[in-house]
PAFIDREN-587612 format. One record per residue: residue number from 1; residue in three letters; x negated, y, z negated of N, C-alpha, C, O in turn. Coordinates in steps of 0.02 Angstrom, whole numbers, plus 50000, padded with zeros to 5 digits. Example, Ala and Ser with C-alpha at 12.3 -4.5 7.8 and 13.67 -1.06 7.14 Angstrom:
! PAFIDREN-587612
i,aa,n_px,n_py,n_pz,ca_px,ca_py,ca_pz,c_px,c_py,c_pz,o_px,o_py,o_pz
1,ALA,49340,49716,49610,49385,49775,49610,49340,49835,49610,49288,49834,49577
2,SER,49358,49888,49646,49316,49947,49643,49355,50002,49606,49330,50057,49598
! end
This chain:
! PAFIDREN-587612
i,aa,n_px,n_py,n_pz,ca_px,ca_py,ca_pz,c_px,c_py,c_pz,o_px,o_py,o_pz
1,UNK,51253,49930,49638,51231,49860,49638,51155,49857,49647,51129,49874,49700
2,UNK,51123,49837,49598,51056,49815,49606,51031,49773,49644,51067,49732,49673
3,UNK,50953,49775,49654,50941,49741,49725,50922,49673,49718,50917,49637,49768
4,UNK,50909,49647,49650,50949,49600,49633,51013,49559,49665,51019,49514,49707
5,UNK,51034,49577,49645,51109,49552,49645,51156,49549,49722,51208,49523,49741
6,UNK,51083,49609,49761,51129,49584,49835,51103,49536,49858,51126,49494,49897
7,UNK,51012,49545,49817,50988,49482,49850,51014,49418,49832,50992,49369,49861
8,UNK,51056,49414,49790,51092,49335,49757,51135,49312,49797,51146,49256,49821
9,UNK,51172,49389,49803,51220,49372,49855,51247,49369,49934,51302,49365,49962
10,UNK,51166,49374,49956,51154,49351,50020,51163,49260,50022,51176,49226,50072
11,UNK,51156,49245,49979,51156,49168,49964,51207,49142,49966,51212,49090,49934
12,UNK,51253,49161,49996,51315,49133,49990,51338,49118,50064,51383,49078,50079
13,UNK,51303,49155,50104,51299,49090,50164,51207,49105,50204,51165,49138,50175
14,UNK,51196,49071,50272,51163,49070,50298,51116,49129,50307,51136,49178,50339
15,UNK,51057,49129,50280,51039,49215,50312,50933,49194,50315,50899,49161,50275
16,UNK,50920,49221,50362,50853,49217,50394,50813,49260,50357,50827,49319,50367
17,UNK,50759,49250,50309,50721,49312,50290,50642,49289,50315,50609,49237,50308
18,UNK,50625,49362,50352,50559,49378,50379,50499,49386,50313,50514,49406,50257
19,UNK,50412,49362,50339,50377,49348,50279,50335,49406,50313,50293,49381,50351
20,UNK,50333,49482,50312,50258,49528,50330,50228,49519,50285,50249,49504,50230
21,UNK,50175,49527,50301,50122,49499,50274,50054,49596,50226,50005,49598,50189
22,UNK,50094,49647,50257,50060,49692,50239,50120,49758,50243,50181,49749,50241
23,UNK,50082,49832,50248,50143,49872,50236,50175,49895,50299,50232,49919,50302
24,UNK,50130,49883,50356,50153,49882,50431,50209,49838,50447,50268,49848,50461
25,UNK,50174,49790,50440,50248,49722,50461,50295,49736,50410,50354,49735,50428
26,UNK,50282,49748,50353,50359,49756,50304,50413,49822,50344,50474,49826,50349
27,UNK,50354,49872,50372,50411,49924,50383,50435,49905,50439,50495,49921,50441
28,UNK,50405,49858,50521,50439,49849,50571,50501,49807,50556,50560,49811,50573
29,UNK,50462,49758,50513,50519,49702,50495,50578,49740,50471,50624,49735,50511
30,UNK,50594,49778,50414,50642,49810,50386,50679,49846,50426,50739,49851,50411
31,UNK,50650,49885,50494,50703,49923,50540,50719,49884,50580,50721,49923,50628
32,UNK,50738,49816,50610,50748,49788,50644,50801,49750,50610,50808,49700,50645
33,UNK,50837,49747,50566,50921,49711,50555,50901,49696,50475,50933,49726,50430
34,UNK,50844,49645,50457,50848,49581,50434,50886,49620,50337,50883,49677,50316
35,UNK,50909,49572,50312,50932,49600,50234,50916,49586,50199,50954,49588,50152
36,UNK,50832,49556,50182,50778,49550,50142,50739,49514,50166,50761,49464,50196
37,UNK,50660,49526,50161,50590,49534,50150,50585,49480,50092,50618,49474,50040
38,UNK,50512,49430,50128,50497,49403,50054,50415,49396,50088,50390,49373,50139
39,UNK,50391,49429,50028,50305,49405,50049,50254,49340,50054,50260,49309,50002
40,UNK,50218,49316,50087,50194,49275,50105,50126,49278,50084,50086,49316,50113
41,UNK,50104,49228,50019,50050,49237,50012,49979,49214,50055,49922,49233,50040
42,UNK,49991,49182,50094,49927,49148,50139,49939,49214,50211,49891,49228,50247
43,UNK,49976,49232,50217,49998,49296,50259,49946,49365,50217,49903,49394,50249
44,UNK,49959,49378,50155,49913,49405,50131,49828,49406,50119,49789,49454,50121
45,UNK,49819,49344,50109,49752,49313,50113,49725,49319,50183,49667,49333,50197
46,UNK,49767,49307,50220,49722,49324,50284,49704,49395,50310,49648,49417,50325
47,UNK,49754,49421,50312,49746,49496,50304,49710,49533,50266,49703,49593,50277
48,UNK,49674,49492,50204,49627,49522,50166,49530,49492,50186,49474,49506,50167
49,UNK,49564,49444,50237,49485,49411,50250,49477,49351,50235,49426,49322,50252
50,UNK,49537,49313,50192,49522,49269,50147,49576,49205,50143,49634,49216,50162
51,UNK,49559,49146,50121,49595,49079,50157,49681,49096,50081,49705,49132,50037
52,UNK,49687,49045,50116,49769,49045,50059,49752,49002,49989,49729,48945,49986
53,UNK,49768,49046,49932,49749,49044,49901,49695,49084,49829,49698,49083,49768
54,UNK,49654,49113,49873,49594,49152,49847,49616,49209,49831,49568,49243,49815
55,UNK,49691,49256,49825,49703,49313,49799,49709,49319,49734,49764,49344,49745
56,UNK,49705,49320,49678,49699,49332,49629,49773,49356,49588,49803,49403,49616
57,UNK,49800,49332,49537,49890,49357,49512,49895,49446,49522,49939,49476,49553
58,UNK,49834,49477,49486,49849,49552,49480,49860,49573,49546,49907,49611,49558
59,UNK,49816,49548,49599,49812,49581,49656,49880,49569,49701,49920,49603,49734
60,UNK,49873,49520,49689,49969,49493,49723,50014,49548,49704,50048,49587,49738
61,UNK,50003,49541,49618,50073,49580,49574,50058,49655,49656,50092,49673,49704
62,UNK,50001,49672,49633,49997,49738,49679,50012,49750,49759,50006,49800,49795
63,UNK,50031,49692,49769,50039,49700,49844,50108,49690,49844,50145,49701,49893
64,UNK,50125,49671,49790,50223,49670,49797,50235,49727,49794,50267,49757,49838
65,UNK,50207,49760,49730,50228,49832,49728,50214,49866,49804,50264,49894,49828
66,UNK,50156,49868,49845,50159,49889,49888,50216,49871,49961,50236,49913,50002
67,UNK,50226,49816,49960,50304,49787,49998,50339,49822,49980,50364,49864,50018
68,UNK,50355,49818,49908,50422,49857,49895,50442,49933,49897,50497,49959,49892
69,UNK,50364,49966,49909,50372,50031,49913,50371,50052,49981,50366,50113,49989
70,UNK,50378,50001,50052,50385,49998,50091,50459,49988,50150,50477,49998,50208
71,UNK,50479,49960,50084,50562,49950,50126,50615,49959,50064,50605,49937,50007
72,UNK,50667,49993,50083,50727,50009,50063,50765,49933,50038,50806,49930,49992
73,UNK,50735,49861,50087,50788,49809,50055,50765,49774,49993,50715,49793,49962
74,UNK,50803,49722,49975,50764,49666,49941,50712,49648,49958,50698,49655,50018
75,UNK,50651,49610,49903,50600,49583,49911,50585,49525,49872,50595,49532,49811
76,UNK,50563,49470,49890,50544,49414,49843,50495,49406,49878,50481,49415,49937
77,UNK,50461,49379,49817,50383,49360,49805,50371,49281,49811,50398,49234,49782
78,UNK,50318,49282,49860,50282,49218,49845,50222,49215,49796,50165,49223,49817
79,UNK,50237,49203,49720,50200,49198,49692,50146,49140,49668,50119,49130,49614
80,UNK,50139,49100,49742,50117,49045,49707,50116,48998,49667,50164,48960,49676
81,UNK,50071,48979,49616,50089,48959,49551,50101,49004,49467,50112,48989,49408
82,UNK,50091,49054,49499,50109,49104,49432,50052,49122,49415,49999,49110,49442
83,UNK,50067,49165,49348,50000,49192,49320,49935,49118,49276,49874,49114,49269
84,UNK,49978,49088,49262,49928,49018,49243,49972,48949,49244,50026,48943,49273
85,UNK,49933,48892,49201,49968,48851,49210,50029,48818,49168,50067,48773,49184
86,UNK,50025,48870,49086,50063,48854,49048,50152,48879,49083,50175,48913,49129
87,UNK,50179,48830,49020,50247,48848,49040,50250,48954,49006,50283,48996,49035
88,UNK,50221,48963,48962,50227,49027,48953,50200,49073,48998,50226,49128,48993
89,UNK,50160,49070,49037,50129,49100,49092,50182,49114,49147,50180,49163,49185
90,UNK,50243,49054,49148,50274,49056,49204,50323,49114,49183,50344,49155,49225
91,UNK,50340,49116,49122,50391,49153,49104,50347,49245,49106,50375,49297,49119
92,UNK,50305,49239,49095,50278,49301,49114,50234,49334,49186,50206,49387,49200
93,UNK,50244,49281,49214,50255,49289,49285,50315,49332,49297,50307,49391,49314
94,UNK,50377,49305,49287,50434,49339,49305,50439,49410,49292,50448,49457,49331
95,UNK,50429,49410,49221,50408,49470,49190,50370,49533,49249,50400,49585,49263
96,UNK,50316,49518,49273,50266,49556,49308,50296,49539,49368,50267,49561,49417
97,UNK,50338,49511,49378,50359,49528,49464,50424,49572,49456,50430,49618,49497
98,UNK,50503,49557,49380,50521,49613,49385,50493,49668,49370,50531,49714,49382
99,UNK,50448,49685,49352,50408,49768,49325,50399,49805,49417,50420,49859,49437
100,UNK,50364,49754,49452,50340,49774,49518,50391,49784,49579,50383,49784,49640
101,UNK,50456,49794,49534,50525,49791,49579,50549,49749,49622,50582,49759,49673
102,UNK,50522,49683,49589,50549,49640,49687,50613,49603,49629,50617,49608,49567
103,UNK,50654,49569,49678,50727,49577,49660,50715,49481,49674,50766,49448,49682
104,UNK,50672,49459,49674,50653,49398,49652,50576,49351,49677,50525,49377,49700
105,UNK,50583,49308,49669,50522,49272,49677,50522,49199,49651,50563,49175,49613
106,UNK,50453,49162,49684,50460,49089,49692,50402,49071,49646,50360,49116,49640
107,UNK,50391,49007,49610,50338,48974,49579,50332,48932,49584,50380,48896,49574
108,UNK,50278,48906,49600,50268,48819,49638,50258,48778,49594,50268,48799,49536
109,UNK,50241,48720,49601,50220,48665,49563,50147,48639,49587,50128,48588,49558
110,UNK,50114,48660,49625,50047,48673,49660,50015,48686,49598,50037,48724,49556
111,UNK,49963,48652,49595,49924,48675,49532,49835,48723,49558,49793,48751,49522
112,UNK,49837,48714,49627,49782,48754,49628,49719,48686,49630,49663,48702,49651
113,UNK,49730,48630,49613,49672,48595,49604,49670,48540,49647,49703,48489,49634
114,UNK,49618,48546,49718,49643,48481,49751,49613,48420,49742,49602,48383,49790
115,UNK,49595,48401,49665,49586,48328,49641,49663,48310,49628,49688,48257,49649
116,UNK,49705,48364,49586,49772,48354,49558,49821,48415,49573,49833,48467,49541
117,UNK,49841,48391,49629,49868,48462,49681,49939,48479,49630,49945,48534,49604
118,UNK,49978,48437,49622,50049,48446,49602,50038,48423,49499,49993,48391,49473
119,UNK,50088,48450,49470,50093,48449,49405,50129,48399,49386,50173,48379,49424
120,UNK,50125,48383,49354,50157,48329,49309,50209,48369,49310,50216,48430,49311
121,UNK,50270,48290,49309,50322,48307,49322,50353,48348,49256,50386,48398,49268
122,UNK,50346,48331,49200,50360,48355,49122,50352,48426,49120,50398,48465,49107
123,UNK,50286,48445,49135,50227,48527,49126,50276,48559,49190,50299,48616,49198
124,UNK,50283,48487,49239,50340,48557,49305,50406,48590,49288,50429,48645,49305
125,UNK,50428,48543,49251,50500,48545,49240,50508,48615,49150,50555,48653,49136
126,UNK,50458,48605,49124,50442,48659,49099,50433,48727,49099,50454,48774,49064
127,UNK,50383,48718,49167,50364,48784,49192,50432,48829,49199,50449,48877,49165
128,UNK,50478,48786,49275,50521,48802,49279,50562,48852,49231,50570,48913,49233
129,UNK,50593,48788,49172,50646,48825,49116,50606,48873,49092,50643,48918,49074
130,UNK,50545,48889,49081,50531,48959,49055,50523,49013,49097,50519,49070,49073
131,UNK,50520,49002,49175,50545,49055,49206,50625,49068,49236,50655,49110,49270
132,UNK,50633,49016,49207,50710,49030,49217,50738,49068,49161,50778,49115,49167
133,UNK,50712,49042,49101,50727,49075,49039,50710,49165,49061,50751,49210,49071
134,UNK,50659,49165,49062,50629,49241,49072,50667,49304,49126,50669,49365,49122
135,UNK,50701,49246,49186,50736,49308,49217,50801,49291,49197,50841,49322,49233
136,UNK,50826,49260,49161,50917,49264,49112,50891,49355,49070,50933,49400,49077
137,UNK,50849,49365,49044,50817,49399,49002,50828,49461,49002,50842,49503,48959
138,UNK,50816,49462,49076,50801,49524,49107,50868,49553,49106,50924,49526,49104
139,UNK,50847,49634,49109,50914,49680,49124,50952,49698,49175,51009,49720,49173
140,UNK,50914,49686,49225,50944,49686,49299,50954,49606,49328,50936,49556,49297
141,UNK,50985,49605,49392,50970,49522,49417,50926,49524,49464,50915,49563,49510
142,UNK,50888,49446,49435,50833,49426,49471,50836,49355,49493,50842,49315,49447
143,UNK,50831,49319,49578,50856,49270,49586,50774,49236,49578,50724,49257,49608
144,UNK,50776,49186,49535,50708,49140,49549,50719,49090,49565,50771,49059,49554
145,UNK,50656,49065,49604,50644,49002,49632,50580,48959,49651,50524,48962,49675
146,UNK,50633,48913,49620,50578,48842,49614,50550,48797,49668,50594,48770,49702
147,UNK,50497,48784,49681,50471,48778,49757,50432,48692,49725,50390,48694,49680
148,UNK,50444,48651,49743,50441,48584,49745,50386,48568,49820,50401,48554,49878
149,UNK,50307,48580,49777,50265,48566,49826,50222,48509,49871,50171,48516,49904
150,UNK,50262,48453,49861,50228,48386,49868,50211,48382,49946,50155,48360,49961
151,UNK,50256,48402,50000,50254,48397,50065,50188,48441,50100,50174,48434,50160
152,UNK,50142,48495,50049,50111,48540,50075,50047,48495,50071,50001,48504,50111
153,UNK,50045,48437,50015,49993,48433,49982,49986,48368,49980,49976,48334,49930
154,UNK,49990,48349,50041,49995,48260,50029,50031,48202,49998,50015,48144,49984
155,UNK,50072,48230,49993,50127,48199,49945,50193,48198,49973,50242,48222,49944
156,UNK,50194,48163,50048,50245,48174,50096,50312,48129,50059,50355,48106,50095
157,UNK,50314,48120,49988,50382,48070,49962,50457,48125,49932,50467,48162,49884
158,UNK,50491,48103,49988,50560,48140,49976,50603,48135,49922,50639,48178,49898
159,UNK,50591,48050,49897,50629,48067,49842,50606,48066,49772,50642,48059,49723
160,UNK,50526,48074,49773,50507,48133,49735,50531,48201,49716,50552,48227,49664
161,UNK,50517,48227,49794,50548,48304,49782,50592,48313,49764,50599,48349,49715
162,UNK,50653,48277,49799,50713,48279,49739,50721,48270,49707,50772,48295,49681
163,UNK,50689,48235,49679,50701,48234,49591,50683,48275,49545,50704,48286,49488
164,UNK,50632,48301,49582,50583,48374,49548,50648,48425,49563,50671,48455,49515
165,UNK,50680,48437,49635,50718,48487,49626,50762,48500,49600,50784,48557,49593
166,UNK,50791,48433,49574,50867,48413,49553,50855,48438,49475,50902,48457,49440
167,UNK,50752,48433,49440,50779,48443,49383,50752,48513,49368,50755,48531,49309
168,UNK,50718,48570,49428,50712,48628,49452,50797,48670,49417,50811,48713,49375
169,UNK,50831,48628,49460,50887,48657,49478,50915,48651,49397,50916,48704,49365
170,UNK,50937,48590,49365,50946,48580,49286,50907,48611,49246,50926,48615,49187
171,UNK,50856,48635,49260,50828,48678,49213,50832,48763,49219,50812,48802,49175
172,UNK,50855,48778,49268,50879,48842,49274,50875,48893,49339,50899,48950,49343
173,UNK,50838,48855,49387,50839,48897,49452,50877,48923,49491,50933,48898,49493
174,UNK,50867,48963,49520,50934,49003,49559,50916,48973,49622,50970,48956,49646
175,UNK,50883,48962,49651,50859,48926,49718,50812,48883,49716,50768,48886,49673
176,UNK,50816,48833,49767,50765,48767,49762,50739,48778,49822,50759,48815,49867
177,UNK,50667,48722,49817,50635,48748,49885,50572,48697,49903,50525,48693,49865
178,UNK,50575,48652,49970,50538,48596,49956,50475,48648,50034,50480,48621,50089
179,UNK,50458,48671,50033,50424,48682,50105,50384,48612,50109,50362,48579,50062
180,UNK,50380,48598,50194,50336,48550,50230,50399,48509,50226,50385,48454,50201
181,UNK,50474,48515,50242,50510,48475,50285,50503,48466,50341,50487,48521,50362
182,UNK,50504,48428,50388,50496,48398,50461,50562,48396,50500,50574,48405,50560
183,UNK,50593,48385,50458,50656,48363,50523,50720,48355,50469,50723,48335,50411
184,UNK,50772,48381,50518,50838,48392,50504,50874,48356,50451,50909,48387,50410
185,UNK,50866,48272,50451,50870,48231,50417,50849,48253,50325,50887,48257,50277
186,UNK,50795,48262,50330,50741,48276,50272,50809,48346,50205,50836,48348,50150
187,UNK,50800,48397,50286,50811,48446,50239,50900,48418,50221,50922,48431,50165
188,UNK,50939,48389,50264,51017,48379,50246,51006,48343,50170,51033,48358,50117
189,UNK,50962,48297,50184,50964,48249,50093,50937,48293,50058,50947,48285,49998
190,UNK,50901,48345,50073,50892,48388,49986,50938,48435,49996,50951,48454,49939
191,UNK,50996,48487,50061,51014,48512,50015,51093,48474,49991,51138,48506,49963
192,UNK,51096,48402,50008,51163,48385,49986,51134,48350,49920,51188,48341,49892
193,UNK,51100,48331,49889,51070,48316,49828,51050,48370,49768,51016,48362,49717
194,UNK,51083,48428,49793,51088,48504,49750,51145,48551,49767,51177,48558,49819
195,UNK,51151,48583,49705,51203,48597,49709,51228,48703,49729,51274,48740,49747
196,UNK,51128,48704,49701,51110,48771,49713,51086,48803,49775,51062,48753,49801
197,UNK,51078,48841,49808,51053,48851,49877,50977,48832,49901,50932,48818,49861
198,UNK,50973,48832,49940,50911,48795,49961,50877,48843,50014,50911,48866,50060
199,UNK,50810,48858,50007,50777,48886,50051,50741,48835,50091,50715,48787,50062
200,UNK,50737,48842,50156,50701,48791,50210,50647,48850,50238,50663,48909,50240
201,UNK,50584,48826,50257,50520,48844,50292,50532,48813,50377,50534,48758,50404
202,UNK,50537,48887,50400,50564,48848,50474,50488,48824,50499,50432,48836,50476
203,UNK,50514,48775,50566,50483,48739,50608,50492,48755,50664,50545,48785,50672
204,UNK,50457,48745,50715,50476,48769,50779,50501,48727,50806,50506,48738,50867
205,UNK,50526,48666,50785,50577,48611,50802,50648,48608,50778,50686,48566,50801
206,UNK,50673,48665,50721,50706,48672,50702,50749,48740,50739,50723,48768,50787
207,UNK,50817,48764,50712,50845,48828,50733,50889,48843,50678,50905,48796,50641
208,UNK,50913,48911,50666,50956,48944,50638,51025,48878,50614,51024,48838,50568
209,UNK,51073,48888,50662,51121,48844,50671,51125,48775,50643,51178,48754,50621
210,UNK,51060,48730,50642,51044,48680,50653,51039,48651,50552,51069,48613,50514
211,UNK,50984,48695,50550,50986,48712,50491,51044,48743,50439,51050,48720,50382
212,UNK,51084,48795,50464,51144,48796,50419,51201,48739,50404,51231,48727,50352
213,UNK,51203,48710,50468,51242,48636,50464,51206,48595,50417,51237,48551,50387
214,UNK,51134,48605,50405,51108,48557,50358,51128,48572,50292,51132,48531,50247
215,UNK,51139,48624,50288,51166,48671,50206,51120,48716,50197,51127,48755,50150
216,UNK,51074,48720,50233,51015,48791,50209,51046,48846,50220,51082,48866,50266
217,UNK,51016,48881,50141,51054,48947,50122,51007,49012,50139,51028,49070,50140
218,UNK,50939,48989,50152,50888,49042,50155,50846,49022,50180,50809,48981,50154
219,UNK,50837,49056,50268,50774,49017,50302,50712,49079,50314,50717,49132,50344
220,UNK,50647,49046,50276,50588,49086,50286,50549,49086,50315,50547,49025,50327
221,UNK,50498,49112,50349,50438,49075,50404,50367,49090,50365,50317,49116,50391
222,UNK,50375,49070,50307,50301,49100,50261,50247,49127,50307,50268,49173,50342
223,UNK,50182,49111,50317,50136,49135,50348,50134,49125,50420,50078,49131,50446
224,UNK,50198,49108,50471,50197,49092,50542,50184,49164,50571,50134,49172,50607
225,UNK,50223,49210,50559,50228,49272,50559,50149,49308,50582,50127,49323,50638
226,UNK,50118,49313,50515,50048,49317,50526,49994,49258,50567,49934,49268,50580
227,UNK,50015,49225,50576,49979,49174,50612,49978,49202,50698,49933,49208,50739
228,UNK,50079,49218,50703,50062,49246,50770,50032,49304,50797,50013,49307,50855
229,UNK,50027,49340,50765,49998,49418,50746,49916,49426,50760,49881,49469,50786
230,UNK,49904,49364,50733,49825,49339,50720,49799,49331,50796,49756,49360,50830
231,UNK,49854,49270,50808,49833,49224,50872,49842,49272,50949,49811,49259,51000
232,UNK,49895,49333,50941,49886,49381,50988,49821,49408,50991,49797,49409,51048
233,UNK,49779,49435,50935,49722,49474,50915,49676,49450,50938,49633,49488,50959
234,UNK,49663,49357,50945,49613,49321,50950,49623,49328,51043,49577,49342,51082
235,UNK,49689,49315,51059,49701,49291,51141,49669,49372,51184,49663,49376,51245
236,UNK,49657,49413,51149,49671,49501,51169,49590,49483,51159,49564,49494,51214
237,UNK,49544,49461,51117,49482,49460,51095,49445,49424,51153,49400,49444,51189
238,UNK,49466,49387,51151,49447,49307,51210,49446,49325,51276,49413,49298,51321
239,UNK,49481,49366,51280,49507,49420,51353,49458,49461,51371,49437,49459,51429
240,UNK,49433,49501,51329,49389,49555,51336,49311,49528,51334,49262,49554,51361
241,UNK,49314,49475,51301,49240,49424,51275,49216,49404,51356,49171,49423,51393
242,UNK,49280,49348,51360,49246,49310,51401,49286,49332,51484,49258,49313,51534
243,UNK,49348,49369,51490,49349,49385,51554,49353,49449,51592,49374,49462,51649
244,UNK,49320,49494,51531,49322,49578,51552,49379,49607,51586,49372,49641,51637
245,UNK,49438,49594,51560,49481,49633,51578,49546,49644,51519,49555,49623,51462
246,UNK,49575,49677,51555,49623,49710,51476,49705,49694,51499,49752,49734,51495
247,UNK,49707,49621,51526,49802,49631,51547,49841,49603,51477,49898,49581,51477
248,UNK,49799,49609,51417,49836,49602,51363,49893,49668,51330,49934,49672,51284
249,UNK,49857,49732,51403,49897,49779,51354,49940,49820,51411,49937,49874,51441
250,UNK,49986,49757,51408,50048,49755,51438,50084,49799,51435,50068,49836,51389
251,UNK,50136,49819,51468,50203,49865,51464,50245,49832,51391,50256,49868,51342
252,UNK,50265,49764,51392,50296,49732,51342,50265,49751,51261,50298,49757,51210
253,UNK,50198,49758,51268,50153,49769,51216,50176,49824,51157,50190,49878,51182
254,UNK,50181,49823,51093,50182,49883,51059,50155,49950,51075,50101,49957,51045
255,UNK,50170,50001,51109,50113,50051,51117,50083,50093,51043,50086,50079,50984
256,UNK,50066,50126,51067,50007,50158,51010,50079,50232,50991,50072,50257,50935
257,UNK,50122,50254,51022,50151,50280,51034,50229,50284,50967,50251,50324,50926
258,UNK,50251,50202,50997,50272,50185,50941,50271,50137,50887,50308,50104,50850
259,UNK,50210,50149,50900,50176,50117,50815,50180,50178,50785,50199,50166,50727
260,UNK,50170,50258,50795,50187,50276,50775,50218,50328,50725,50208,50355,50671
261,UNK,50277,50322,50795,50340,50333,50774,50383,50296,50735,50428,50321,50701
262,UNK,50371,50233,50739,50394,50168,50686,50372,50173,50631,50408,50154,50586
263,UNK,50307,50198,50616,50268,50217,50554,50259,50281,50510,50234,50288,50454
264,UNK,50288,50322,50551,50307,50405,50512,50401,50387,50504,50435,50400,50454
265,UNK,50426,50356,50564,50496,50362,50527,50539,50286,50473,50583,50287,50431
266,UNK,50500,50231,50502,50523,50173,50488,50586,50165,50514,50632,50140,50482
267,UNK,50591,50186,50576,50638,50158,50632,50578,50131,50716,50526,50147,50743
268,UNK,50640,50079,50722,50607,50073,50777,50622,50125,50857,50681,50141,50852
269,UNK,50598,50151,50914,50599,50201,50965,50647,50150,51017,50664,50170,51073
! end
């Protein structure tokens, strides 16, 4: 069974996937339970120096490959908006993410431009069917998904998104996906207004449970992950700056020890 196809069929009920952001976090993340990895592009960008956004398609394509040569599970890609803005671009997006082995990936409706953040609904619904078209294509299975960006980008109208997802979903997606839901309410009306699984962007107001009762089939934490990672680094920084002392490096703390041993075996000690 291809890794594909387990990743499809994790979708068939509730399941939590972790976003590392580089080849460290992919390998802790991977020995610790979870049954697929999906990369986080603003998780990447930061890790490179740089705001969300500013990575470039090739360099992405290359950092999947590097995820994936990092863990044994599934991987999907946050690809942003794809390699451009045509609907043929989207379909060769897919293309270059199956070549780079990830067993699926997402394409927004984000256009990259914040005079005209989101696409016309026509050019969206396009994009879509040609990357939907493109992974039918393929020889192995590849689950794609359509990410309905209005909530990221000022465009807090719900039943917008659904309508974008509803025709996401009619045009060929294997998963729908509105990130910048708020509350419980929000996500129950999109995923009972579809018929395909639904990925939710958790909240720290939200939970596991809470969310599966809503119908979410796939919960991700895109760049929170790296955010906390960050915000330890800064609190450990701030420590040493301004109060000369070191009780950031706790017993609880990762030691240097098994970092690793986590990193020569890709188990955790």
């Amino acid at each position: 069974m291809d890794k594909g196809k387990i990743f499809r069929n994790l979708h068939a009920e509730t399941f939590v996937i972790p976003n590392p952001w580089d080849l460290g976090s992919a390998k802790l993340l991977s020995s610790m339970g979870f049954k697929a990895l999906a990369t986080t592009s603003a998780g990447y960008a930061f890790s490179r120096g740089l705001p969300d956004g500013a990575i470039g398609f090739e360099e992405m394509i290359q950092h999947c490959r590097d995820i994936v040569s990092a863990t044994d599970l599934p991987v999907s890609a946050d690809l942003e908006k794809g390699k451009g803005d045509s609907a043929e671009s989207a379909g060769e997006t897919i293309f270059a993410a199956e070549a780079a082995g990830l067993a699926g990936c997402s394409i927004e409706d984000h256009t990259g431009d914040a005079e005209r953040p989101i696409y016309d609904f026509t050019q969206a619904v396009e994009r879509v069917a040609a990357a939907a078209e493109a992974a039918r294509a393929l020889k192995r299975d590849f689950v794609f998904t359509a990410r309905a960006e209005n909530f990221l980008h000022g465009r807090p109208d719900l039943d917008d998104t659904i309508r974008r997802l509803q025709a996401y979903e009619k045009a060929g997606a294997d998963v729908l996906y509105a990130p910048g839901l708020s509350d419980i309410a929000s996500v129950r009306a999109v995923c009972q207004a579809l018929d395909k699984p639904v990925n939710v962007l958790s909240t720290a107001d939200f939970t596991v449970p809470a969310l599966a009762q809503a119908g979410a089939r796939r919960i991700s934490v895109g760049s929170q992950l790296a955010c906390v990672a960050f915000s330890a680094l800064e609190r450990a920084g701030r420590e040493l700056l301004d109060v000369g002392s070191f009780t950031f490096n706790r017993s609880n703390t990762m030691t240097y020890r098994r970092m690793t041993e986590l990193l020569s075996s890709g188990t955790v000690a």
